[in-house]
LUMTORMAR-69644 format. One record per residue: residue number from 1; x, y, z of N, C-alpha, C, CB in turn. Coordinates in steps of 0.2 Angstrom, whole numbers, plus 5000, padded with zeros to 4 digits. Glycine has a CB too. Layout:
N
+-----+--------+---------+------+---------+----------+-------+--------+---------+------+---------+----------+-------+
| num | n_east | n_north | n_up | ca_east | ca_north | ca_up | c_east | c_north | c_up | cb_east | cb_north | cb_up |
+-----+--------+---------+------+---------+----------+-------+--------+---------+------+---------+----------+-------+
| NUM |      X |       Y |    Z |       X |        Y |     Z |      X |       Y |    Z |       X |        Y |     Z |
...
+-----+--------+---------+------+---------+----------+-------+--------+---------+------+---------+----------+-------+
This chain:
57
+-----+--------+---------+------+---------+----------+-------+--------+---------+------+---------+----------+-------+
| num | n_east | n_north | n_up | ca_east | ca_north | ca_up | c_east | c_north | c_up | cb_east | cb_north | cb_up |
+-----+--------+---------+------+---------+----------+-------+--------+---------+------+---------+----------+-------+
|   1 |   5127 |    5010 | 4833 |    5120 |     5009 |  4833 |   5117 |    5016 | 4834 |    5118 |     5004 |  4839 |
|   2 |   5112 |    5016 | 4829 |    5109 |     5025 |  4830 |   5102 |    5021 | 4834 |    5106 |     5031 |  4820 |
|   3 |   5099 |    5027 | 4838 |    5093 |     5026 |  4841 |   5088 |    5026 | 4839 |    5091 |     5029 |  4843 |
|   4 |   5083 |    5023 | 4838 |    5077 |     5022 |  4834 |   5072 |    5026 | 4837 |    5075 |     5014 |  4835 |
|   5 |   5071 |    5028 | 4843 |    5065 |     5033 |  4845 |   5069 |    5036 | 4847 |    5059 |     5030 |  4849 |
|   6 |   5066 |    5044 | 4845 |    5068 |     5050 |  4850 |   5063 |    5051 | 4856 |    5068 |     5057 |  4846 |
|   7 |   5066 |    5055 | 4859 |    5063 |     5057 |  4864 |   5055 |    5061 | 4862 |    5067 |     5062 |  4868 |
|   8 |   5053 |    5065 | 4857 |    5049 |     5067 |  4855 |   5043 |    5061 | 4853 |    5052 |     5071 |  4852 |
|   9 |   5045 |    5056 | 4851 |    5041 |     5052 |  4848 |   5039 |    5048 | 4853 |    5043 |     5049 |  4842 |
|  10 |   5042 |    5044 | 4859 |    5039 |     5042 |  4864 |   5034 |    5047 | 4868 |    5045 |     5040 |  4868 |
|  11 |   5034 |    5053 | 4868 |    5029 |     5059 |  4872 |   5023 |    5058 | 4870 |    5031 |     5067 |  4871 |
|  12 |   5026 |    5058 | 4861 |    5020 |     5059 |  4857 |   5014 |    5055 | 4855 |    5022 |     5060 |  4852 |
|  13 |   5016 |    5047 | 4860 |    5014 |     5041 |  4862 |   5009 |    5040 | 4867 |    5018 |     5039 |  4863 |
|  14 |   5011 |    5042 | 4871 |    5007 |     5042 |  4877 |   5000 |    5044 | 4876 |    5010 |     5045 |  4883 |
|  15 |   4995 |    5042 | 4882 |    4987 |     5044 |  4881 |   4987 |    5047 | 4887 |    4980 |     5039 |  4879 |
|  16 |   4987 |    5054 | 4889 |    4985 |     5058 |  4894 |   4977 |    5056 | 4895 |    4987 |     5066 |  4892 |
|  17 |   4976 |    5058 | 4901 |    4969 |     5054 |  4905 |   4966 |    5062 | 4906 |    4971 |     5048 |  4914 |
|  18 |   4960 |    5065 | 4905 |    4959 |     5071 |  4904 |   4954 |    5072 | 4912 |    4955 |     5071 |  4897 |
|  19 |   4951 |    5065 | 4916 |    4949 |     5065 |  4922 |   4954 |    5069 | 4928 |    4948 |     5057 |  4921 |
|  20 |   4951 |    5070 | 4933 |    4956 |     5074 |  4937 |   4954 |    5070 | 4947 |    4953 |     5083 |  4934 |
|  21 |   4958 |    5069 | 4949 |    4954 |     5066 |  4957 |   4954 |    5073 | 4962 |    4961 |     5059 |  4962 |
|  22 |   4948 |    5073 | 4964 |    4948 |     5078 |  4970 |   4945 |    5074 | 4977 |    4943 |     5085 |  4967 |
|  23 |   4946 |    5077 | 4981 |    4944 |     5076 |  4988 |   4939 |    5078 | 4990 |    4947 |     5079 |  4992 |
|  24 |   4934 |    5073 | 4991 |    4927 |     5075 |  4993 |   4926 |    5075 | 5001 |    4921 |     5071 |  4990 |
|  25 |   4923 |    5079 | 5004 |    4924 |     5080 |  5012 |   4918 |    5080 | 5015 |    4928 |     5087 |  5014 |
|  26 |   4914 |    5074 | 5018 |    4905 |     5077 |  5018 |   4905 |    5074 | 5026 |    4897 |     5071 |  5012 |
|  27 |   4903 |    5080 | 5030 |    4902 |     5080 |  5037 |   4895 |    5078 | 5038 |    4904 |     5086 |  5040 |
|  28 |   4894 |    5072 | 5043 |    4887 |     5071 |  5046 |   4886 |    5069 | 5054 |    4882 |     5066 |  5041 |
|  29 |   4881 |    5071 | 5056 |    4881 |     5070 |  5064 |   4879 |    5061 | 5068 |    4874 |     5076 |  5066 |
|  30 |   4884 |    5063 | 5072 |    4882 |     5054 |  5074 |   4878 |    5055 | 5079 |    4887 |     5048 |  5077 |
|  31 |   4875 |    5048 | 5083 |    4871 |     5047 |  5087 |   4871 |    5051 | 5094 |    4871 |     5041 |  5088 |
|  32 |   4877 |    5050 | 5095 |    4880 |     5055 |  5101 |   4881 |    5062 | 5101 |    4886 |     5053 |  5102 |
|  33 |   4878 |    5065 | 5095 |    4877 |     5072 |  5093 |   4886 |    5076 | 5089 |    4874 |     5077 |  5103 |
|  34 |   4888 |    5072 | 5092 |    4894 |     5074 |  5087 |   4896 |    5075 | 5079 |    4898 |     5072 |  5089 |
|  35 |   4900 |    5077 | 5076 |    4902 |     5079 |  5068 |   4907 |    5073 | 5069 |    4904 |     5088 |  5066 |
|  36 |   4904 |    5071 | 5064 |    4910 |     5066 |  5059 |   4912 |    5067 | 5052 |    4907 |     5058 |  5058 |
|  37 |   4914 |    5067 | 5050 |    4920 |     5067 |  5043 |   4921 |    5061 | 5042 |    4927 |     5071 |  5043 |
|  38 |   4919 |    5061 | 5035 |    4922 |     5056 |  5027 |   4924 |    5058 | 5024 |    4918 |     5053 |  5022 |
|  39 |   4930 |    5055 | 5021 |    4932 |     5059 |  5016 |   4935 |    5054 | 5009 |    4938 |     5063 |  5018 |
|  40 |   4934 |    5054 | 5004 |    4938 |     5049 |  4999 |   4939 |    5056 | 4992 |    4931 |     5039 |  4996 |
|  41 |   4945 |    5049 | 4991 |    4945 |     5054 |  4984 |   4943 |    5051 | 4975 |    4953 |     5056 |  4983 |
|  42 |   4939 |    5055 | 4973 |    4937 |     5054 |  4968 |   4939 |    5052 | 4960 |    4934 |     5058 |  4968 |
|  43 |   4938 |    5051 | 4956 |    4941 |     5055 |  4949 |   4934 |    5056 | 4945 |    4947 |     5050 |  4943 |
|  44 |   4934 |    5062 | 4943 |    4931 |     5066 |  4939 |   4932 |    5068 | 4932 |    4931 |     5070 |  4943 |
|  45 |   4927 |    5068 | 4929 |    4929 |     5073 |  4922 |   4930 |    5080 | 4922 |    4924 |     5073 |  4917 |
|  46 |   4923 |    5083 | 4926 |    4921 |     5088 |  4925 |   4921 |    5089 | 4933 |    4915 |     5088 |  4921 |
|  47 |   4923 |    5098 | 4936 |    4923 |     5099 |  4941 |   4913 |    5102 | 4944 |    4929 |     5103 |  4942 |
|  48 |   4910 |    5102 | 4938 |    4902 |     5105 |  4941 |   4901 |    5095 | 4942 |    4895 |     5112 |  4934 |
|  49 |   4904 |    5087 | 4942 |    4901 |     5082 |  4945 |   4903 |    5082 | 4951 |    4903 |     5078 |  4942 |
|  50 |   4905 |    5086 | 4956 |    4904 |     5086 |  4961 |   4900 |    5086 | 4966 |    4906 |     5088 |  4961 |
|  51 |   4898 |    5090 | 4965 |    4888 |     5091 |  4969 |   4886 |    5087 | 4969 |    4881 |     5094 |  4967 |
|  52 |   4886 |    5081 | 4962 |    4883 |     5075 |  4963 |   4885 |    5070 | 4964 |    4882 |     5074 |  4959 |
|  53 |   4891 |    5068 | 4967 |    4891 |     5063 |  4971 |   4892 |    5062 | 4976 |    4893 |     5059 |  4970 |
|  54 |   4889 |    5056 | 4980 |    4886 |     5052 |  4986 |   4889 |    5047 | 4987 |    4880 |     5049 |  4985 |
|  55 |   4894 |    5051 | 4994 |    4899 |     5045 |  4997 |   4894 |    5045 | 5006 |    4910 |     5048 |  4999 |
|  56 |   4895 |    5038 | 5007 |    4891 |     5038 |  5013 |   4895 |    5035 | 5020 |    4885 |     5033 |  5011 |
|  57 |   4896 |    5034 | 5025 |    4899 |     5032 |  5029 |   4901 |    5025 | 5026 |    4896 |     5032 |  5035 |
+-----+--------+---------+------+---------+----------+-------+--------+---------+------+---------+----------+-------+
């Protein structure tokens, strides 16, 4: 029995995802005067969409 797919044709199959996840980190002060940190992680297209988004407690 010969193989029907090579390795090269399976690769050549797949749909790579061009989006990327980064770590957004946004520090704000609580009641009690101290710094808190959020953190989640994103996926993005582009790394200038950063600036623009809005994670909240």
């Amino acid at each position: 029995m010969a193989k029907q797919q090579a390795f090269g044709d399976k690769a050549k199959g797949k749909v790579k995802d061009t989006s990327m996840n980064v770590k957004v980190i946004k520090g704000f002060r609580s009641e009690t005067g101290s710094v808190k940190f959020v953190s989640r992680f994103v996926k993005v297209k582009d790394i200038a969409e950063v600036d623009k988004i809005d994670i909240s407690k």
